[in-house]
C-alpha positions as CSV (number, residue, x, y, z in Angstrom):
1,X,-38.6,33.3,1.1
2,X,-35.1,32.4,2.9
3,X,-33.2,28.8,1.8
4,X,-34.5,28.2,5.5
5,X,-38.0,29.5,5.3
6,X,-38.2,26.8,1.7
7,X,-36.5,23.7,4.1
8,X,-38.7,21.4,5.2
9,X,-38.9,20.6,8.9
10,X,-39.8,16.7,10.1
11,X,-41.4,16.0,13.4
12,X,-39.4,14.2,15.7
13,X,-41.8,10.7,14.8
14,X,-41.1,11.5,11.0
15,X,-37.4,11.3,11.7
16,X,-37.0,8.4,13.8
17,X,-39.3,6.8,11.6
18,X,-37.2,7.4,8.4
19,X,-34.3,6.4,10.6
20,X,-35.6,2.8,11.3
21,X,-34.3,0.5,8.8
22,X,-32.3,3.3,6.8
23,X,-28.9,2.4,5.3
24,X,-28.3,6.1,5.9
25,X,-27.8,7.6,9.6
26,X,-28.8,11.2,9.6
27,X,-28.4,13.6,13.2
28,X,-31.5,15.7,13.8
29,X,-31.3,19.3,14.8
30,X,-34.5,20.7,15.3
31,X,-36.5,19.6,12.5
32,X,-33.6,19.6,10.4
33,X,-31.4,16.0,9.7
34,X,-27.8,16.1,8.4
35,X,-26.6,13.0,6.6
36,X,-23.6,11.1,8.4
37,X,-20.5,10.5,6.7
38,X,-18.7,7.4,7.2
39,X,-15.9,6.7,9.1
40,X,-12.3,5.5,8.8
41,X,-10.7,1.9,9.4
42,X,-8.8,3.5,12.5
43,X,-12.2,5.3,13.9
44,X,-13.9,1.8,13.5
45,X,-11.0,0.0,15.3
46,X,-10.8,2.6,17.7
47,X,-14.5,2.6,18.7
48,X,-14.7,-1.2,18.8
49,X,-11.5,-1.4,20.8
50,X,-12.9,1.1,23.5
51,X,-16.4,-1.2,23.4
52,X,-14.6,-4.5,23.9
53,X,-12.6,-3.2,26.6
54,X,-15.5,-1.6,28.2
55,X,-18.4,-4.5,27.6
56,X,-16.9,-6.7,30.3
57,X,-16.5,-4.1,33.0
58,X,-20.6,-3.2,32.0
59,X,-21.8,-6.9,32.0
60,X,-24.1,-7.4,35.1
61,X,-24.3,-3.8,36.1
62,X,-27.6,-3.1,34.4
63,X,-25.8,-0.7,32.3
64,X,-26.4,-0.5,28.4
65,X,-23.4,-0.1,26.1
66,X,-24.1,1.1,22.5
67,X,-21.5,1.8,20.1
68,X,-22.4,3.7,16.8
69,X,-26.0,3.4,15.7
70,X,-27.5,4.5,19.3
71,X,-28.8,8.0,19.0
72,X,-28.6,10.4,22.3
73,X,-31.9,12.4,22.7
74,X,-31.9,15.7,24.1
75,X,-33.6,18.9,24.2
76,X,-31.9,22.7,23.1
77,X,-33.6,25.9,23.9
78,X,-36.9,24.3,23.4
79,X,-36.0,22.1,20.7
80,X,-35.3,18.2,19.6
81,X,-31.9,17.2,19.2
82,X,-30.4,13.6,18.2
83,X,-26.9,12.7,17.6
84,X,-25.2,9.7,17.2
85,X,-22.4,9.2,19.5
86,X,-19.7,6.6,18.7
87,X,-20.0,5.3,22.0
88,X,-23.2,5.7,24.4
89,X,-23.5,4.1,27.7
90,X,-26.6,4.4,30.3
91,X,-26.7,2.9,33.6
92,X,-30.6,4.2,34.1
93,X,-32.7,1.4,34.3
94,X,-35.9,3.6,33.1
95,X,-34.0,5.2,29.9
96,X,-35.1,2.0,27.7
97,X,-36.7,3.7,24.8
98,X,-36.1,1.8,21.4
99,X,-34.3,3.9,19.0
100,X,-32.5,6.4,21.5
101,X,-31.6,7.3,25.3
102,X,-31.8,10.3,26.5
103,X,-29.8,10.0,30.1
104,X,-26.2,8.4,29.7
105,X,-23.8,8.8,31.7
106,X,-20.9,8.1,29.4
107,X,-20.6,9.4,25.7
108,X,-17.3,8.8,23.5
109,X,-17.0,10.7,20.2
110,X,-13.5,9.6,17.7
111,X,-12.4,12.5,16.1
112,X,-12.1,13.0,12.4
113,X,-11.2,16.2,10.3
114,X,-14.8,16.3,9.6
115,X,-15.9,15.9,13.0
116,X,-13.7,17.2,15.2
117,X,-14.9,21.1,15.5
118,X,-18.3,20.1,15.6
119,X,-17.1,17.4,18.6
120,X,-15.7,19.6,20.3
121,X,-17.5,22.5,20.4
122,X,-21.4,22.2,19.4
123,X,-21.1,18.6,21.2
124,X,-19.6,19.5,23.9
125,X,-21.6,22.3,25.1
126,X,-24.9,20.3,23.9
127,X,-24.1,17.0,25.8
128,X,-23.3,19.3,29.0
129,X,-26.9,19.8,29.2
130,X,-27.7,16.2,29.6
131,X,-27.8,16.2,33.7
132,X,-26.9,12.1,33.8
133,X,-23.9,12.6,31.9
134,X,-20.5,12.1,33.9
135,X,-18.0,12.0,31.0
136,X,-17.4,13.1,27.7
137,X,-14.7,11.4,25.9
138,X,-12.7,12.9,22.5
139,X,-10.7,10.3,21.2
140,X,-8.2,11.3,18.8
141,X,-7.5,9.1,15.6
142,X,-4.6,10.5,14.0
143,X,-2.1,10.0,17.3
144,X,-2.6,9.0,20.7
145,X,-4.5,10.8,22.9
146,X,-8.3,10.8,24.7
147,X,-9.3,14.1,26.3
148,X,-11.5,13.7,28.6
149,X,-14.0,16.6,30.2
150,X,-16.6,15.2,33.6
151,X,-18.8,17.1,35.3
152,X,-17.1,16.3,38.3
153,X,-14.3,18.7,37.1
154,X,-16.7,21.6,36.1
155,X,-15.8,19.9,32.4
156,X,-12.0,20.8,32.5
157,X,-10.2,19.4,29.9
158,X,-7.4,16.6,30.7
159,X,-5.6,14.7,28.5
160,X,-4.0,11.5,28.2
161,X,-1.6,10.5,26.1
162,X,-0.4,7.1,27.8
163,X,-1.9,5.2,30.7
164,X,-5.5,4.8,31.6
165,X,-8.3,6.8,31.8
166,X,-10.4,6.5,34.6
167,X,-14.1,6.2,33.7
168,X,-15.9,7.3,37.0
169,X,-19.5,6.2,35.6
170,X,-18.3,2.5,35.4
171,X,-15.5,2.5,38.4
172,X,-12.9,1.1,36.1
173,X,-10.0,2.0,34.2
174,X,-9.4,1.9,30.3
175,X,-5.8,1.8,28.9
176,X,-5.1,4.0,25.9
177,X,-2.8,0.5,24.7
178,X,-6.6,-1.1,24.5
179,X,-8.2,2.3,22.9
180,X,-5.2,2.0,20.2
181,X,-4.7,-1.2,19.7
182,X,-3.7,-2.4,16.2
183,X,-3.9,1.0,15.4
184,X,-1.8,2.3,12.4
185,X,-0.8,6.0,13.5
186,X,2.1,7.6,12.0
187,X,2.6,4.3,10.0
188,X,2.9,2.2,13.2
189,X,0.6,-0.3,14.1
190,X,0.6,-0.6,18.1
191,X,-0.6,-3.6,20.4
């Protein structure tokens, strides 16, 4: 029998079960779950920078801004996927389940050297599939610089490397000096 054939596969109500109240995140591939590493002081600052810039722009919308522990539901060639994006937002009043959503319309993901490939490749093409999404963001930690791919665009890259970004789900700008600030890149701390 195959390493495969020998792993065993959880249903999708075994794995957000073991999920609730874990210490542990784990992504879930098709009956499969891959532990989650943890992330850097600049990915954390990064990701909360981009959420406190964003949460003012999403209060009284009816929008729902998650950062981290929100998983992202979606389906694969037939099968269940869940990943945990470092930023989530949905603006669908009926995507409301618990422990996931399933139609965002915004998705940021920091890059890491652990992460990055998988970001933007596997999760890339994956998160395409997902017909409320509108942007994907790839925020790079290690200099200045948020890539951006929208549907609108057929998902073309463009990058930024100053400026703002303009976020067409919300109608609002975010400035990369708020993605990076208090950042230490290159052994320089911007504000």
């Amino acid at each position: 029998m195959t390493e495969s054939a020998l792993r065993r596969t959880l249903t999708v109500e075994d794995y957000l079960a073991g999920e609730d109240g874990s210490d542990l995140r784990h992504e879930y591939i098709a009956g499969q779950v891959y532990a989650m590493t943890g992330a850097s002081d600049r990915h954390g600052l990064i990701t909360l920078n981009i959420a406190a810039g964003l949460r003012p722009r999403v209060r009284g919308t009816g929008c729902q801004l998650f950062a981290s522990d929100m998983k992202v539901r979606l389906r694969l060639g037939g099968d269940d996927v869940f990943y945990y994006p470092d930023l989530l937002l949905s603006c669908d009043p009926a995507d409301r389940e618990v422990y996931y959503r399933s139609r965002p319309c915004l998705i940021v993901e920091v890059l890491s050297e652990t992460t990055e490939r998988i970001d933007r490749r596997e999760k890339l093409l994956a998160y395409q599939t997902i017909t409320s999404l509108q942007e994907y963001l790839l925020v790079a930690q290690d200099r200045r610089e948020v890539q951006v791919h929208r549907r609108a665009r057929d998902w073309a890259a463009e990058v930024f490397t100053d400026g703002v970004v303009r976020l067409d789900c919300l109608g609002c700008d975010l400035s990369l000096a708020t993605v990076y600030e208090e950042v230490a890149i290159g052994g320089d701390a911007r504000s």
